[in-house]
PLY file of the C-alpha trace (Angstrom):
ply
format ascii 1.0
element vertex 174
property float x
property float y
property float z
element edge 173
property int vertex1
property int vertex2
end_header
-0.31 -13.25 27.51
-3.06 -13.64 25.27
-3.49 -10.00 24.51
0.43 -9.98 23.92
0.23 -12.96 20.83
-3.08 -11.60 19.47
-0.73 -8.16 19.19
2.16 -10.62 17.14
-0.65 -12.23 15.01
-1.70 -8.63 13.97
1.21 -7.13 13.14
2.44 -10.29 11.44
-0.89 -9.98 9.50
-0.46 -6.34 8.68
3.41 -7.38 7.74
2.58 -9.72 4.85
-0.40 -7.64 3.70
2.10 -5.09 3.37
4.53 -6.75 1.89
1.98 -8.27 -1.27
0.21 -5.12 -1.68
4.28 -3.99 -2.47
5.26 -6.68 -4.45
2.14 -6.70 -6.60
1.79 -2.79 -6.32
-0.52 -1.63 -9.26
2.11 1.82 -9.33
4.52 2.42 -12.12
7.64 2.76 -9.96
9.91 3.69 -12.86
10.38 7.76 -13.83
8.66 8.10 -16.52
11.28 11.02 -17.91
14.16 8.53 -18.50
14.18 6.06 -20.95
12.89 2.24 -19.69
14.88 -0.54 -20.11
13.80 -3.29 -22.33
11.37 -5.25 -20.03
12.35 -8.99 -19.36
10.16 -11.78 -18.07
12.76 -12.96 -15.63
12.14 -10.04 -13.16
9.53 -7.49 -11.86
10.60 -3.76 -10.34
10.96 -4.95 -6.74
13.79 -7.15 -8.21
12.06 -10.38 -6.51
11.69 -12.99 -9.15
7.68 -13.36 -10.28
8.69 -17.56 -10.30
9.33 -17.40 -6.72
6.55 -15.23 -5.99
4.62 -17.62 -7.41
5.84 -20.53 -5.15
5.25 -18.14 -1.76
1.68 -17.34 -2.98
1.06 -21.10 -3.45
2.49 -22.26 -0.32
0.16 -18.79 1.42
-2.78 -20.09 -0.09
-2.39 -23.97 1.28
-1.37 -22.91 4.40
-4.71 -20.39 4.60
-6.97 -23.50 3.25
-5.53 -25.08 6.41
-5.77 -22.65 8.50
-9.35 -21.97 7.84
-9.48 -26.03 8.15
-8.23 -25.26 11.81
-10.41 -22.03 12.42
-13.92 -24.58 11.53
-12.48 -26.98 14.14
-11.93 -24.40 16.77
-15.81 -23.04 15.88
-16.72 -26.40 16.36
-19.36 -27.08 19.39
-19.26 -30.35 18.62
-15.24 -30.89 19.16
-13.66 -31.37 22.55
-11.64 -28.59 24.47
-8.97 -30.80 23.71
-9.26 -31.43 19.89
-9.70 -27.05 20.13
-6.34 -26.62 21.76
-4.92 -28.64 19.57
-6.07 -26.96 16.33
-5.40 -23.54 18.11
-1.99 -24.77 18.75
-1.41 -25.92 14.82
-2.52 -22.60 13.71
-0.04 -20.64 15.92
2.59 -23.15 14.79
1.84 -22.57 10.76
1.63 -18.21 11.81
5.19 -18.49 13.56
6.76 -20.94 10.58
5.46 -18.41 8.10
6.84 -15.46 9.52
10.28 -17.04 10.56
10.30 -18.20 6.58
9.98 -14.40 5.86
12.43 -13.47 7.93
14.63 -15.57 7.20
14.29 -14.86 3.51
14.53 -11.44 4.27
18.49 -11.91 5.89
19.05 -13.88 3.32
18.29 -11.26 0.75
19.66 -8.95 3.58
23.40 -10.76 2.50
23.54 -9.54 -0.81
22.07 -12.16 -2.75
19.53 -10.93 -5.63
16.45 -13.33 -4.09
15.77 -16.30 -1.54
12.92 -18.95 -0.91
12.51 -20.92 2.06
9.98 -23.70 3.06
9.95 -24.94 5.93
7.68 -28.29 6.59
8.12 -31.10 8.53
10.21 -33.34 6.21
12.56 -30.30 6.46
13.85 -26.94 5.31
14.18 -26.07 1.84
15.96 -23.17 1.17
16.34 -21.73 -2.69
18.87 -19.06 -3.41
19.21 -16.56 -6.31
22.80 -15.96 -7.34
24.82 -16.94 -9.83
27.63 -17.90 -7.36
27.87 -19.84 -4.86
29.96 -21.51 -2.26
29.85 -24.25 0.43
30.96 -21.68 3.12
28.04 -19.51 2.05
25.76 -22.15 2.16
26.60 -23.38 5.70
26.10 -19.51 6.93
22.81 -19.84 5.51
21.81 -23.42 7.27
23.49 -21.64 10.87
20.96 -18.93 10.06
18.06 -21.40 9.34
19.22 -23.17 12.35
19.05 -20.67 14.24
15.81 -18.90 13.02
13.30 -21.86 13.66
12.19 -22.78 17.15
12.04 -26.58 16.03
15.31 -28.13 15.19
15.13 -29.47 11.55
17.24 -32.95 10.70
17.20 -32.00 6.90
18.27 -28.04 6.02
19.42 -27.56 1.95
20.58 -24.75 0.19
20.32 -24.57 -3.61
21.91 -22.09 -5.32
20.18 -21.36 -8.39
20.80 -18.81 -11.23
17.94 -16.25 -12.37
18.05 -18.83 -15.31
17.36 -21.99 -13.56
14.42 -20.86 -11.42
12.59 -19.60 -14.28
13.35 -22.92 -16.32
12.53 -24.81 -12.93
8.87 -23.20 -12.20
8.10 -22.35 -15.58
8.18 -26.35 -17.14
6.01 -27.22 -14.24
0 1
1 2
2 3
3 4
4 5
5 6
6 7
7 8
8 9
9 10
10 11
11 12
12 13
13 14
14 15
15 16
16 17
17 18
18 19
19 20
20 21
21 22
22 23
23 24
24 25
25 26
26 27
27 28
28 29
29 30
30 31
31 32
32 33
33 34
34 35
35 36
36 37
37 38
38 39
39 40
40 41
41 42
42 43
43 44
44 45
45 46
46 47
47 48
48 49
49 50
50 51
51 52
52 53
53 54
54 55
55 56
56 57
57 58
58 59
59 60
60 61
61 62
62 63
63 64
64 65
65 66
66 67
67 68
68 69
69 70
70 71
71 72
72 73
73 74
74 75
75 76
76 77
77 78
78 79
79 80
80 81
81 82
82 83
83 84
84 85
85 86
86 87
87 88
88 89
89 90
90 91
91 92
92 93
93 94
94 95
95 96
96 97
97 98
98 99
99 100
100 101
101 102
102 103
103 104
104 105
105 106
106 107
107 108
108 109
109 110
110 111
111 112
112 113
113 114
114 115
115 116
116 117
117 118
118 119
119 120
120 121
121 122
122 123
123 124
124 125
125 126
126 127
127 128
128 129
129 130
130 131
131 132
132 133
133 134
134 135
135 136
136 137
137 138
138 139
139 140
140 141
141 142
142 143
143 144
144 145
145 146
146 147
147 148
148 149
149 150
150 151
151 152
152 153
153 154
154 155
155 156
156 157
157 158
158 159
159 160
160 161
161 162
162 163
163 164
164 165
165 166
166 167
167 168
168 169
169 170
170 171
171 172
172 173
């Protein structure tokens, strides 16, 4: 069984290194031949808003600091067997919540709407959606989907349906 989650963790791994090296890909993906569009700040060519991008690579980069936290406790002589499986355990938990928040962003996206970010902690889900319309129908298909796409059940699940507009206002006057 152990070979069989060491598998998951590496393919998750290679997943999300995949998936940055494409978002921040150093390639001009535009034909040079045709005339470019006037640039805006709002967007970059994968069509993923930078703001939001921003927010996953902060949220990445607390849950590595605590990871690593977790990895110097499981190196540990010092700590108990017990205090071990218990780090062990929190790192598999923050590995599965990341990739179920990437997956879940993914269907969201998946649905037609232009981008999606979802954090998942233990106050709750947050869930952000890009579109500049929005329903209460479409928001409880995205809370069945959130529902459904955790292995913990969450108390507190909210959509936000935000405009290209407001998420650059929201991260940007932080």
């Amino acid at each position: 069984m152990l070979k069989k989650n060491q598998l998951v963790l590496i393919l998750l791994t290679l997943v999300l290194m995949l998936t940055v090296y494409y978002i921040k890909s150093p390639f001009d993906k535009s034909n040079n031949s045709v005339k470019e569009p006037e640039k805006e700040n709002t967007t970059n060519v994968s069509g993923r808003l930078e703001e939001l991008q921003k927010l996953r690579v902060v949220l990445n980069e607390e849950r590595t600091t605590t990871v690593l936290g977790l990895d110097s406790i499981i190196a540990d002589n010092n700590k108990t067997v017990a205090e071990k499986n218990a780090a062990l355990e929190e790192k598999r938990y923050l590995n599965s919540l990341t990739e179920k928040e990437l997956l879940l962003e993914i269907q969201i996206i998946n649905k037609g709407y232009q981008d999606a970010f979802v954090h998942a902690s233990d106050q709750g889900v947050e869930i952000t959606v890009v579109s500049s319309e929005h329903s209460v129908k479409a928001a409880n298909e995205i809370i069945v989907m959130a529902m459904g796409g955790f292995d913990k059940v969450f108390d507190n699940v909210s959509v936000q349906f935000q405009t290209t507009e407001e998420v650059m206002g929201k991260v940007t006057s932080k």
